[in-house]
C-alpha positions as CSV (number, residue, x, y, z in Angstrom):
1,X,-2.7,14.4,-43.1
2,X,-2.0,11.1,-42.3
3,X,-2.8,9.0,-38.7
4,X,0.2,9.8,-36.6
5,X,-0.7,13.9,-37.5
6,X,-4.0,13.2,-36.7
7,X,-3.8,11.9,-33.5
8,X,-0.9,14.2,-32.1
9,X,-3.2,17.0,-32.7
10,X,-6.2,15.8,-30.8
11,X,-3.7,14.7,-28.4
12,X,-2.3,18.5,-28.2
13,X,-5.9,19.6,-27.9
14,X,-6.9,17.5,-25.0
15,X,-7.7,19.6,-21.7
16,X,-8.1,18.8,-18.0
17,X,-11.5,19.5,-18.3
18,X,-11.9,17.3,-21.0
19,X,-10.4,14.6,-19.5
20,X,-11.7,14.4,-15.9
21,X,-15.4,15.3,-17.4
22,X,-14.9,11.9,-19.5
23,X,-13.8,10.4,-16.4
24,X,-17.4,11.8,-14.7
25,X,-19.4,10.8,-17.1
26,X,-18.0,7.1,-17.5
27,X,-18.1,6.8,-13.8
28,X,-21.9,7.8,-13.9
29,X,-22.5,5.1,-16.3
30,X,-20.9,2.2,-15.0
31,X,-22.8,3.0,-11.9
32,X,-26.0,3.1,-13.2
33,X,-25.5,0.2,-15.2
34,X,-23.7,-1.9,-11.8
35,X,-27.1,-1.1,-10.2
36,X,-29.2,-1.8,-12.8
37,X,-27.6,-5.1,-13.3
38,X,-27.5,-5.7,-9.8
39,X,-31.5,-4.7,-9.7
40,X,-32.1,-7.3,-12.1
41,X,-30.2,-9.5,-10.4
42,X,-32.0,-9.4,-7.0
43,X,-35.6,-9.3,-8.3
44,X,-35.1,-12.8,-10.2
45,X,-34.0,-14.3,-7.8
46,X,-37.4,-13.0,-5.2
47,X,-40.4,-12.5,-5.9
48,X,-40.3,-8.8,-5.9
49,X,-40.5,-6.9,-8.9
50,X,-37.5,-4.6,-9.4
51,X,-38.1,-0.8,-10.0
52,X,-35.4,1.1,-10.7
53,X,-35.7,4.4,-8.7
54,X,-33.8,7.3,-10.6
55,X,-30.7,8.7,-8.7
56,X,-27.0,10.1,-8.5
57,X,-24.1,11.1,-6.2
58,X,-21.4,12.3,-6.0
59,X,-17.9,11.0,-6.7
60,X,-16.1,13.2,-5.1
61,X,-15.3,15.3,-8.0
62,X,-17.3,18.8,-8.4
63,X,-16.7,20.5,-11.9
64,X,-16.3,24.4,-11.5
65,X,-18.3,25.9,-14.8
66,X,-16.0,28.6,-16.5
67,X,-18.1,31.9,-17.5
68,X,-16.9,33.0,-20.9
69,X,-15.8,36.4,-21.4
């Protein structure tokens, strides 16, 4: 197989789930990692020590789990 097979195939394969659970998961990291920056940030520049408190919302997007047969 060469490239262009390759990649038409995992293209075929792609799902909606697959896609918007990507999209989920990237969101979740670039806001944990905007807050931990920002964390960092703000206890430099006081004189508080920054603790990062563990936490996660919602972006709007609720995945509905499909029970297999």
């Amino acid at each position: 197989m060469n490239i262009v097979n390759c990649s038409t195939l995992q293209l075929a394969s792609l799902t909606r789930d697959d896609v918007l659970g990507d999209l989920v998961y990237t969101g979740g990291l670039g806001y944990f990692a905007q807050l931990h920056s920002m964390d960092r940030m703000l206890s430099t520049q006081s004189t508080d020590i920054g603790r990062m408190t563990l936490g996660f919302g919602s972006y709007g997007y609720e995945p509905k789990l499909r029970q297999s047969p």
